[in-house]
Structures are given as C-alpha cells and as structure tokens.
N, C-alpha and C positions, 0 to 999 in steps of 0.2 A: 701142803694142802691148806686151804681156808677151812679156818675156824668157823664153828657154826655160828660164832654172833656177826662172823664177817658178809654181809647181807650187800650182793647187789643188787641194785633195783632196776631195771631198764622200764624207762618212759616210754612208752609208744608215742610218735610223733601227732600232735592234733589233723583230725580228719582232713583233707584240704576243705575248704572255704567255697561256697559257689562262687565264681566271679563276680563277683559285682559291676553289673550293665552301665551304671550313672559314671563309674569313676575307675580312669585307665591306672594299671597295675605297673609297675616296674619289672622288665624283663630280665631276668637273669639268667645266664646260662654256666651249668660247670661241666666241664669237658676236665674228665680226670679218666683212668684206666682202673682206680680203687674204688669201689662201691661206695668204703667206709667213707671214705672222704664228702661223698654224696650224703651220707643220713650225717655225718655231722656240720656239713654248711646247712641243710634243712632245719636240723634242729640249734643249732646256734641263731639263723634270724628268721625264726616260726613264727614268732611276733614282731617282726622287723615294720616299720611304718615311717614315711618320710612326704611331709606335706601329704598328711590323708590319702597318701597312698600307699596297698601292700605291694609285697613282692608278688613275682609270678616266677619259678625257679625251674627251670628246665635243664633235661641230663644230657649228656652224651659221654661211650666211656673207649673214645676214640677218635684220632683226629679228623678221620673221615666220617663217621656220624657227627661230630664238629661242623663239618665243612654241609654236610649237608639242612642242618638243624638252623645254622645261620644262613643259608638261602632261602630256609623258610622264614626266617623271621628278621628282617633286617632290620625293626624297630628294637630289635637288641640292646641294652644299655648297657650293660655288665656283662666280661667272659670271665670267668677264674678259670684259668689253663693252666694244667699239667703240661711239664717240658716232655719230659720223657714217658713214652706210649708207644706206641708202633714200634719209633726207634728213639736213639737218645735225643734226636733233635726234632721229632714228630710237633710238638707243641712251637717250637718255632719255625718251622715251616706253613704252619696254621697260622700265625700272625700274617707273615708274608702275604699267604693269599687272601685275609680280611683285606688288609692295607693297597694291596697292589689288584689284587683281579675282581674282589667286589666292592672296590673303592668305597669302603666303607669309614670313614675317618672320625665317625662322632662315638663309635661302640667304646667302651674304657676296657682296655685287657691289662686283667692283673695276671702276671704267671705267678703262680703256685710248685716250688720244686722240692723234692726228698733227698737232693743232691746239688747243693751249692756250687758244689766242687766242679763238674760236670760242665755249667753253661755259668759261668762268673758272671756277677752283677752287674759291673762296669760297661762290658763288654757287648751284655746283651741291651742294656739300656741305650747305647751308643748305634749297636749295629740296627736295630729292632723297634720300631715304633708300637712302645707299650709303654702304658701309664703306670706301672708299679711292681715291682719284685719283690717277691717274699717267700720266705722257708717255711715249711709247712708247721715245721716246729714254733715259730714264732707267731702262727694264726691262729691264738687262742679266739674264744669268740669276742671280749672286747677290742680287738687288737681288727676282728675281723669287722665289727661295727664300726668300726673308724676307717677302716678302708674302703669300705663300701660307701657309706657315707657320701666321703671324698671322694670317690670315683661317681656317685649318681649324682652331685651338685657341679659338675664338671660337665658332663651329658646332657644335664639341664642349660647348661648356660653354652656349651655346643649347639644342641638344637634350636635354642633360641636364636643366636645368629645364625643357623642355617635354615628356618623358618621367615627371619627379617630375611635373609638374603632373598628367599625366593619370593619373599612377599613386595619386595620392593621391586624387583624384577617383573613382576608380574603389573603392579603400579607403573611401571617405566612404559612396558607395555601395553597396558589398558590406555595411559592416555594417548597415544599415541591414536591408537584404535576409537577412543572416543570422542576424539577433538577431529574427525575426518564423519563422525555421523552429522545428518544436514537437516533431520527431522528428533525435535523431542521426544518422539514415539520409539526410534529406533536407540536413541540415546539410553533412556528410561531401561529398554532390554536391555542393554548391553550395561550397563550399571548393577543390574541385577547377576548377570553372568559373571562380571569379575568378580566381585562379593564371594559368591560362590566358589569360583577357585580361588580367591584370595584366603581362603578357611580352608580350602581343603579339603569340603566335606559338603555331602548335599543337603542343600536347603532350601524351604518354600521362603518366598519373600513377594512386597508389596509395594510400589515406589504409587506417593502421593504427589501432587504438585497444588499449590494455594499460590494464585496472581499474586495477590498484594501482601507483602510483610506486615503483621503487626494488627491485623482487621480480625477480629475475636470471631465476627459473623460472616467471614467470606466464604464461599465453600470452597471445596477442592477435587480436585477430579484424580481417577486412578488413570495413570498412565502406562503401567506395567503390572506382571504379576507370574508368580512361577509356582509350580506344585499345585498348594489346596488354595490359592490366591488366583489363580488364571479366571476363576468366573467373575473379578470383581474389575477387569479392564476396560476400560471406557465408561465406566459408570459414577454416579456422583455420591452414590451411600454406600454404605457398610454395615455389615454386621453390629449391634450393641457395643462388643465387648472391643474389634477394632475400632469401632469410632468413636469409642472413648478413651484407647491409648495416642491415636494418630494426635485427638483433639492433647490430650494431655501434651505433647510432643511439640506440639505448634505452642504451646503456652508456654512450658518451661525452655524450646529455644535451647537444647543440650541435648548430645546423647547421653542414650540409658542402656544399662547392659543387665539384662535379667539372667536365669537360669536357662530358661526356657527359649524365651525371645527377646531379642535386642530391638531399641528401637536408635535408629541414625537421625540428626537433624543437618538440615544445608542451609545456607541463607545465602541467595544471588545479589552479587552488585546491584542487579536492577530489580530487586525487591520484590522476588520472588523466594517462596520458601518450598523445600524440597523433604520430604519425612521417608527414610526406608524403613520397613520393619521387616524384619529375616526372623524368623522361625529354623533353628540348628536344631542335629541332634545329639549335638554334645557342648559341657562350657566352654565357653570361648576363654583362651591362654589371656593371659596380661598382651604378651605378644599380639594374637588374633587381635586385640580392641586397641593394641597402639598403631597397628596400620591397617585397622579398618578407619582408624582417626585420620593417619594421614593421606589415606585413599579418597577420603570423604572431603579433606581441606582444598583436592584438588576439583571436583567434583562443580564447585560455584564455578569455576570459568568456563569450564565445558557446558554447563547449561546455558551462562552467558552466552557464551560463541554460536550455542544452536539460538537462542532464543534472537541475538543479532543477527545468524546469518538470516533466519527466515521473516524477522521485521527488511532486511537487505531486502529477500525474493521480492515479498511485497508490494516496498518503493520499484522496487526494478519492474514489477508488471502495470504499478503506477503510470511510470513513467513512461513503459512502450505503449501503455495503452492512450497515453496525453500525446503522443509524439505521435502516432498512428492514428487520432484524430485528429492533431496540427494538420499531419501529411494531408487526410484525406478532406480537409478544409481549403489546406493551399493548392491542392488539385482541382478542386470544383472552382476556386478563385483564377486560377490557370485558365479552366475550362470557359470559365464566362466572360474572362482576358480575350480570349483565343476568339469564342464566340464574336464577342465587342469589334474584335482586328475585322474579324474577316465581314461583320455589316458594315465599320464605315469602310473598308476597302470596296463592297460593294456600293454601298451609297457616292462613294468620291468617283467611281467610275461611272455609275447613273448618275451624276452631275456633269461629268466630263460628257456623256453620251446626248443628254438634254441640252448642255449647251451649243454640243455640235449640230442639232437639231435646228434648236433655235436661231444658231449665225443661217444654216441651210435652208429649212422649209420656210422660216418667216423672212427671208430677206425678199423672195419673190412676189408675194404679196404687197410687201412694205414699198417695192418697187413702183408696184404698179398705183398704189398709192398715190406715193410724191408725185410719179410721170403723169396721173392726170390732175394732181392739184396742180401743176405747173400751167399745162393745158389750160385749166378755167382759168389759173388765173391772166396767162396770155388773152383768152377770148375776154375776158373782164374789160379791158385795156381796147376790145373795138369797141366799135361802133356802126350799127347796133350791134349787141350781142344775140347771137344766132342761140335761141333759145333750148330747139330741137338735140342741137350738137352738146348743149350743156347739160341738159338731161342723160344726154346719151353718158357723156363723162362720169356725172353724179353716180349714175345705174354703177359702170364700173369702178367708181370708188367704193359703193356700198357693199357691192361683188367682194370686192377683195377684204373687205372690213368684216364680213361674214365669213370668210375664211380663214382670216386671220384668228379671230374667234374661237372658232370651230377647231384649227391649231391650237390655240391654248387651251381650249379646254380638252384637247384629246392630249395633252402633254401631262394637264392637271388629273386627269385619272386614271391615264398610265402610272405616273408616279404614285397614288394613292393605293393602287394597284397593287404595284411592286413594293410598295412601304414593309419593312416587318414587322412592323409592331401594329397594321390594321386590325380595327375590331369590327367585326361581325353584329350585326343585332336581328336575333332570332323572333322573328314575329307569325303568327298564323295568322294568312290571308287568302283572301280567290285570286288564285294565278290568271286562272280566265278573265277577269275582270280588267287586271292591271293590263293584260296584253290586248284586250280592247283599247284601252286608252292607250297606249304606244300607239296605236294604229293609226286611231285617229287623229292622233300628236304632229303624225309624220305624213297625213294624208294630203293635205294641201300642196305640199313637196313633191308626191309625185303627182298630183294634179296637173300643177304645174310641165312637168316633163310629159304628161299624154299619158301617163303608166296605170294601171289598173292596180287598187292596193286592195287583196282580200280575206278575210278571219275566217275558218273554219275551225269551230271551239265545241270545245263539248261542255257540257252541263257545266253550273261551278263546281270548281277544283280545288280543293283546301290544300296548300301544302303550308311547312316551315322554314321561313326562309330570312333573309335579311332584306327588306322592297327597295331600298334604295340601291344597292348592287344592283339587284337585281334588273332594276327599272332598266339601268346603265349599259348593262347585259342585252336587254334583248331591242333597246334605242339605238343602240350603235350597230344592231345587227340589220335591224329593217332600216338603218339611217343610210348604211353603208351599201345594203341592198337596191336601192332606191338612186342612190350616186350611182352606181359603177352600172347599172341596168340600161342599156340605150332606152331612145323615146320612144313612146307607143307599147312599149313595155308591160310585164307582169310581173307584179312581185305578189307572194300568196305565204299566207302564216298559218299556221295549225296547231293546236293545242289537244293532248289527245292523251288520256293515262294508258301506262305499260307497268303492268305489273303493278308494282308499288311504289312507283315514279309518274310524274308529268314531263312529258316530251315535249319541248317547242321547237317547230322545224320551221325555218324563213327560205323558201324555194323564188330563184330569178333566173329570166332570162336574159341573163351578162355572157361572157362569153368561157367565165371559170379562170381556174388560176394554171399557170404552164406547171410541168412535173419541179421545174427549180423552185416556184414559188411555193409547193406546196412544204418544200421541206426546210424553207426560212420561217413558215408560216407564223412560229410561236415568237418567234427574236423580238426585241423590245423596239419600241419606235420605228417598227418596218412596213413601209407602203409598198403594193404592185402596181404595176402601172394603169393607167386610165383603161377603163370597160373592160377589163378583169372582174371575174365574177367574185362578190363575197361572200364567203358562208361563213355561218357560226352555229355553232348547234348548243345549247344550255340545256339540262337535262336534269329537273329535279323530283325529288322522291316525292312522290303520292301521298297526303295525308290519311292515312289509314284512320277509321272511326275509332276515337279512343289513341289515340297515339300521336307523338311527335317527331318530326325529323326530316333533315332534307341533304341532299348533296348534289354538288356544283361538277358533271362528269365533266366538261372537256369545252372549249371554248378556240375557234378561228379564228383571224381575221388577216386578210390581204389588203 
C-alpha cells in the first residue's frame, strides 16, 4: 500500500486553445487502441510550438477510424501508429493504404509498438514506407519532441517541393495560356486568375498598367480586377489608400509582401510598367512569393507579345487601309485609262470617217471647180471672148465654191458636235427673237427658189439656253428645209410654249424621208438624197418666271 506521504498528483491537461484563425496548426493524428497512450502524447506536447505554430492533435483508437480520420484530413503531417489493434498487423496494413490507395506521400508515419518482437525493425522499415520506428518504451517525452520535430521539418520541406512542383506546373501552364491572349484586357484577367491558383486560395486582386517607365506623373489605367476590386476596371482613379500603394510601387520598382496584401511590380522591355496588388486570406509561404517572383519574371514578355501583337493589328489595318486606297486610286487611274482608250479610239475613227467624207463629198465640187476653170480659161484664149458663156461659167464656179463651203462648215460643226469635251454656255434669252432672225437670215434663199418662208411666234419666250448651238440648231433646220423643198414651195416655223418648254417646229412641202432613211436618220455625216424632206424638231424648256433651265429633246436631219 502507499504511504500517506506517497502523494500523486494528476494534472489535468490545459483546456484546448481556440484555434487560432490568422495562423495554420500542425496536424497530428495518433491512432493507438490504448486511450493511455492518447492523454500522454497530449500531455507530453501540450505546449509543443514549431515556427509559431501549435499542434492540432487528433485521435483515432483503430485502424479503421484511421483510415477514415485521414480521408478527412489529408493535410495530415504526423501519424503516430500503433502496429498491433484490430490484429497484429492492423497498423501496417494502415500504412499500406496511406501510401498506396490515398497516395498520400508527404504525411511522416512514425509506428509506435508494445512489441518489438512482433514486426522487427529492419524489416518493417524495408518492406513499409514509414519515416521512423520506435518502442513505446523508448518514447519518453523528450525523445518524443525530437521525433516529432524531425518528422514536421521533413513535411515542411515535402510540401514545399510539392507546392513548387504544382506551382511551376501551373507557371508552365499559364504561359502557355497567356502568351495565346491577343488583347491586354484579356491578358490583365488571366494574370489575375493564375495568381489566384498559383496560391491556392481565393483572393481579390487589381492589375494597373502605366505607358511610360520611369514618369513620376504619368497616370495609369486599371485594366483588370477580381472580388472587391471589379468596380475600379477601366477607370483611371482609385481609392486614397490604393492609390497611394499602387503609386508607392511604381516608385520603389520591387515587390512587396505584406500581411494582408502584397503588392507585385513588372517592367516591359518596352517600357511599360505593370503593378498587381492581391489582397489573400492568408500569409503567403516563403514558397507562395518565390513563384509568385518567378510567375511575375515571366510576365514582361507576355505583355510584350500582347502589346507587339496589337501595335502588329494596327500597321496591319494601316496597311489594308493604304493598299485599299492605292487599289481604289489605280482603279479610277484604270477607269480614266479605259475612258481616254475608248474617246481617242472614237476620235481616230471620226477622223478616219471625216476623211472619207472629205476624199467623197468635196471631191465633186472640187471637180466641177477645175472643169470650169479649164473652160474660162480655154474661152480666155478666143477671140472675142463670149462674155455671156463666162458669166455663165463664173455662176457655176461660185455654185460649187458655196457648196463647198457649206461642206466644210457642215463637217466643222458636226465635229464640234460630236467633240466630248464641248462646253455649253447657259444664257437667258428670247427664243422668239432669235428664230425671227434665222428667218430672215435664210429668207433671200428661198426667195430665190419661189418658196414662201413663214414665222408664227408667240409673245416673247425666255428660256436657258446656249444661243450659239442653238442658232446652229434651228439654221440648219430652215437651211436644210429650204434646200430639199422644190420651187414654189412652203416652208413655215412656229414657236409656241408647251408646258414648261418652247417648241420650234419647221414644217415643208419636200417629199419626206423613205422608212430606210428614217432609221439612219442620227448616223454621223449622213445625207438622203435630193428633195427628201427634212425635219428637225428642237424642243426647249420654257422659262418659268423666277427660274432657270432648258433641255435639248431630240434633233433630225436627212
């Protein structure tokens, strides 16, 4: 029996701890089938503390509440495992399925045995992927602070490379993904997205962009924004308190890594500077800020690349838009080519057509010319010369010298005619007036032939017109009328408004044109034959009071 000074004292173990929110705990789980073994790992590291963080100690008192406790909790760091529970080999059959069915490789299993004897050291360390074997007897508590220790600085430097691993996987990825965006807007988001899983955790962030490096007063525009940041996109202020970290960040030209928020800086080959600021809800690892560094170093050439491809678009719309009015320059140049071809090809054939005119209609005139200059000058050479007869000659050389004439000038205003570059000149005058004077221009003429020439004219007639065509217009109409009309004849004019035109009709008693001639009627240099009647009709717009304007409908001649 114990003596009454023999005094145990049992400690009750300290209350647990509320967790604390700011700063993550170390996982621990013991899987033992002895309770005891439970209250004394608790109370061995109750004050346990490693890099400012506590434990978090979790029971299970079986391999199958094991198996289920590490499903729930995969961020496990520590197992202390009992071998023998269920059956002798229960605790290493639990290893098995960590390592092999929930691929679990970063957890540290230390077994913990009451029987050495049982599963040999050697043995199990060889067949069995565990971090460390020990007798239960041998786990005093400094013995158990050094293994622990050693197993959570192991964990620590596991999950950092398997942190880098997925971080640079995800870097591998992103550029990939970012170097194919073709708009600095889409870029900007997707810079913010990777960041985001690049940490692993959600957070609001803010991407700035500033044209010029190095310009203290340039401004900068937001180009992206996630979370409590999405209202400040496309706009060029900020808040107080960001626009005085963004500005601090374009100064010092480094990144910053706060509690709260980091802020990222970039500098573009083409001297452009780039500011993220990410707002997390936890510190970022050493890890987190050495590949957010090198996520960020790659970062300058994929703004390049967007910032080239779209100075590229650009030139390139530059370019179609220079080439597209080259094209539609050397088209209208084509156009007035083409134009140019086809008037002197008409010009060279109304010179080919004038000429043939001229060997044709003037050679019989020209004829009759020489035939009677020969004549006078045969009768020159008697004696006496028969006066009567040379008279008569002379008549007919003047005859033909007036025809001839009368051929050139009807050659010369055909082609003035037909010219395409003729100008018009619009004058207001009395149509009545002028076609009086035609009349009587052309009245001697048919005097001459016995023909009666007469004007029925209405009031004066204002229209707009060009007088010299015009004159030309209605001279060749009563000229031509007056020719082809036999003697004794009637030629009769009229001038009369219709509507809001002036009519001039030239009516004769010729004999008219056959149905063939009426439908050469327009052809260029085309005569019908003698006492063929000719018409022409000119028909121009009426001077309304208060207004201008005139038009040329339609025009005959035989």
């Amino acid at each position: 029996m114990a003596q009454d000074n023999d005094l145990v004292t049992f400690i009750d173990d300290d209350p647990a701890l509320p967790p604390d929110e700011s700063r993550r705990r170390w996982k621990i789980i013991v899987i033992d089938d002895d309770e005891a073994v439970h209250d004394g790992t608790r109370f061995a590291l109750y004050d346990y503390s490693l890099n400012g963080q506590r434990l978090e100690i979790l029971s299970a008192y079986s391999a199958a509440e094991g198996r289920a406790l590490l499903r729930e909790h995969p961020d496990t760091a520590v197992v202390l495992l009992d071998v023998v529970m269920e059956s002798d080999v229960a605790g290493l059959e639990l290893v098995d399925y960590i390592r092999n069915e929930l691929k679990n490789e970063t957890v540290r299993i230390i077994l913990r045995t009451g029987q050495p004897g049982q599963a040999p050291e050697r043995r199990v360390i060889i067949d069995y992927d565990i971090n460390d074997y020990k007798a239960k007897t041998e786990l005093t508590a400094d013995k158990l602070f050094t293994t622990l220790t050693a197993a959570l600085r192991s964990y620590q430097q596991l999950q950092r490379l398997v942190e880098t691993r997925r971080g640079l996987e995800i870097i591998i990825d992103a550029a990939s993904t970012l170097f194919d965006f073709k708009s600095m807007q889409r870029l900007a988001e997707g810079v913010l997205t990777q960041i985001a899983s690049l940490l692993n955790v959600d957070c609001a962030g803010i991407l700035v962009l500033r044209e010029s490096a190095g310009s203290p007063n340039q401004s900068f525009s937001v180009l992206a924004g996630s979370g409590c940041y999405q209202q400040y996109i496309g706009q060029r202020g900020l808040d107080a308190d960001l626009h005085k970290m963004v500005d601090a960040a374009f100064s010092r030209r480094r990144h910053e890594f706060h509690a709260r928020r980091s802020v990222l800086y970039i500098n573009t080959v083409s001297g452009r500077e780039v500011v993220v600021l990410i707002e997390a809800a936890r510190h970022l690892s050493d890890t987190d800020r050495a590949l957010v560094e090198v996520f960020c170093s790659k970062l300058s050439v994929a703004f390049d690349n967007v910032i080239l491809y779209e100075e590229l678009q650009k030139a390139n719309a530059q370019l179609e838009e220079r080439v597209a009015a080259r094209t539609r320059a050397l088209t209208l140049a084509n156009e007035r080519l083409a134009a140019q071809g086809a008037r002197l090809r008409r010009t060279n054939a109304f010179k080919s057509e004038i000429l043939g005119t001229v060997a044709h209609d003037l050679k019989n005139p020209l004829s009759v010319i020489m035939g009677r200059a020969e004549m006078l000058k045969d009768m020159m050479s008697q004696s006496p010369v028969n006066a009567a007869v040379a008279r008569e000659q002379i008549s007919h050389v003047q005859e033909s010298g007036r025809r001839l004439i009368d051929m050139v000038d009807t050659l010369l205003a055909d082609a003035m005619a037909d010219a395409d570059d003729i100008n018009l000149r619009r004058e207001t005058f009395d149509i009545t007036d002028m076609v009086h004077r035609v009349v009587e221009t052309n009245r001697e003429l048919a005097v001459k032939k016995g023909q009666s020439l007469t004007l029925s004219a209405a009031p004066p007639l204002t229209v707009a017109a060009d007088p010299d065509r015009l004159w030309e217009a209605i001279d060749n109409l009563v000229n031509n009328a007056i020719k082809y009309t036999p003697a004794g004849g009637a030629v009769t004019l009229s001038v009369e408004p219709t509507n809001d035109e002036a009519q001039i009709v030239v009516r004769d008693t010729g004999a008219g044109l056959s149905p063939e001639d009426v439908a050469r009627l327009f052809g260029r240099f085309l005569h019908c034959q003698a006492n063929r009647r000719f018409a022409r009709r000119t028909d121009h717009r009426r001077q309304p009071r208060g207004r201008k304007g005139s038009h040329l409908h339609d025009c005959a001649a035989a």
